[in-house]
N, C-alpha and C positions, 0 to 999 in steps of 0.2 A: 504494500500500500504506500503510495506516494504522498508527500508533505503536499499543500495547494501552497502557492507562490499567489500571493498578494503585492502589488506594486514591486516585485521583485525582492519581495524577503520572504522566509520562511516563515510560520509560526508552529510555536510549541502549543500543541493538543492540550497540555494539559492548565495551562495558564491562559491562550488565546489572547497572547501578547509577543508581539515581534522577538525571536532568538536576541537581534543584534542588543535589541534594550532590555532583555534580560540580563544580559552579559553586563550591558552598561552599571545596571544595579545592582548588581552584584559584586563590581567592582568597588564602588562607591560606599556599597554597606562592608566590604571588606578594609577600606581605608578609612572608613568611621570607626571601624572596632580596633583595628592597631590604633587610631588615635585614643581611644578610651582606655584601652588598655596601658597606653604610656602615661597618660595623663594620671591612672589609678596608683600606677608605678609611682609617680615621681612626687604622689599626694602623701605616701605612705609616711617615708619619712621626711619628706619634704617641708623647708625652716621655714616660719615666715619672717619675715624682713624684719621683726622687732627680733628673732631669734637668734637670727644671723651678728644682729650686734651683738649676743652672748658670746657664741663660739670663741674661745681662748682660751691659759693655763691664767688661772688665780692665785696669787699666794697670798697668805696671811701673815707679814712681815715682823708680827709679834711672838708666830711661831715658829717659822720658817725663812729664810733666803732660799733653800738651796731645794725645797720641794715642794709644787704646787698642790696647794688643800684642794683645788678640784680642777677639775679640764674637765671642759667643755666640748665637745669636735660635732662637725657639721654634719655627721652622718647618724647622730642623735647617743651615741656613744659618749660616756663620761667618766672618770677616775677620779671619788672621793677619800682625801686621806684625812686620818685623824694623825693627831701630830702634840706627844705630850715631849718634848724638847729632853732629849737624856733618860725619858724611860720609855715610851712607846711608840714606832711610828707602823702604822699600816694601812692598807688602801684595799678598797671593793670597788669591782666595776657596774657601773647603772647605765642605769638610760633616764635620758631628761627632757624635759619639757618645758616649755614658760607656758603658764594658761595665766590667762588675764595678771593677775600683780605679784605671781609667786613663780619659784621656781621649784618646779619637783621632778624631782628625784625616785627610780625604784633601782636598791641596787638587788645585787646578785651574789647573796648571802657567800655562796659554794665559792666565789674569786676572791676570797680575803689572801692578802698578802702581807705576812709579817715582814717588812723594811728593818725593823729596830726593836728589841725586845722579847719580854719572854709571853711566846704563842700564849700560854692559858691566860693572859692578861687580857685578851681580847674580849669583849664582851657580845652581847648579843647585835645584829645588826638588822635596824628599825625597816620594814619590811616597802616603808615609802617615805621619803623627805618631802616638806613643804616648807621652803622658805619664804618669806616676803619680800620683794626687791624693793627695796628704799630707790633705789638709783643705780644708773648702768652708762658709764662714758667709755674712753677709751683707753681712760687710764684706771679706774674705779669700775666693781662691783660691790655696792653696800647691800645688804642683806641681813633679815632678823634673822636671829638663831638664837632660840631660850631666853627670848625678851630683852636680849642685848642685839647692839645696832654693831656688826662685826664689816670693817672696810676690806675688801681683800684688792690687791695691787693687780695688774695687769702685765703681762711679759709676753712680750712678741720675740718668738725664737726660733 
């Protein structure tokens, strides 16, 4: 059984719509879906622009020069250390977030890393952080933590 040829195109039986603009839609709904697809990509963890001014290593220069209390990285990955100067330093890796005026924190209890100190010191590790951002420039993060308003410095490295 033969196709019938309408103005010189075929049609599909089962749609009773031109092959050639079947093809066309189909291409189109094909280049709609990778666009959604990337776009879902790149929403995942994708910063927004108030986040992007976070992204950097912190220190806290009352208790540290030489290692940053937290890093921050664009890929939403972050390194919080605790830091008792001469008896304990160690760090768990999180992931973070700024939601409206805080920054939170969930780390990842199992990546504790003793830097300084004797392991059984380590205590329990809080299973999500919420800071408050007082303020964020280029050379400052302030942030609450336990009712105190704590500056931590900025280092481009």
């Amino acid at each position: 059984m033969g196709v019938p040829l309408i103005q010189g195109r075929s049609l599909c039986w089962c749609f009773h719509t031109p092959v050639s603009t079947q093809m066309k839609s189909s291409k189109l709904m094909a280049v709609a879906g990778i666009a959604a697809f990337m776009a879902a990509l790149t929403s995942c963890n994708g910063l927004s622009d108030y986040e992007k001014t976070l992204v950097g290593s912190y220190y806290n220069t009352a208790l540290s020069d030489m290692k940053p209390a937290i890093e921050l990285r664009a890929d939403r990955s972050a390194t919080v250390r605790a830091i008792r100067p001469g008896d304990l330093t160690y760090s768990v890796s999180a992931t973070w977030k700024a939601t409206g005026d805080s920054l939170i924190l969930v780390p990842d209890a199992s990546s504790i890393v003793v830097e300084e100190g004797d392991p059984m010191a380590v205590g329990n590790v809080a299973p999500r952080l919420s800071w408050p951002i007082v303020k964020c420039n280029e050379q400052t993060l302030t942030l609450v933590r336990d009712r105190n308003t704590i500056d931590y410095k900025r280092r481009y490295e």
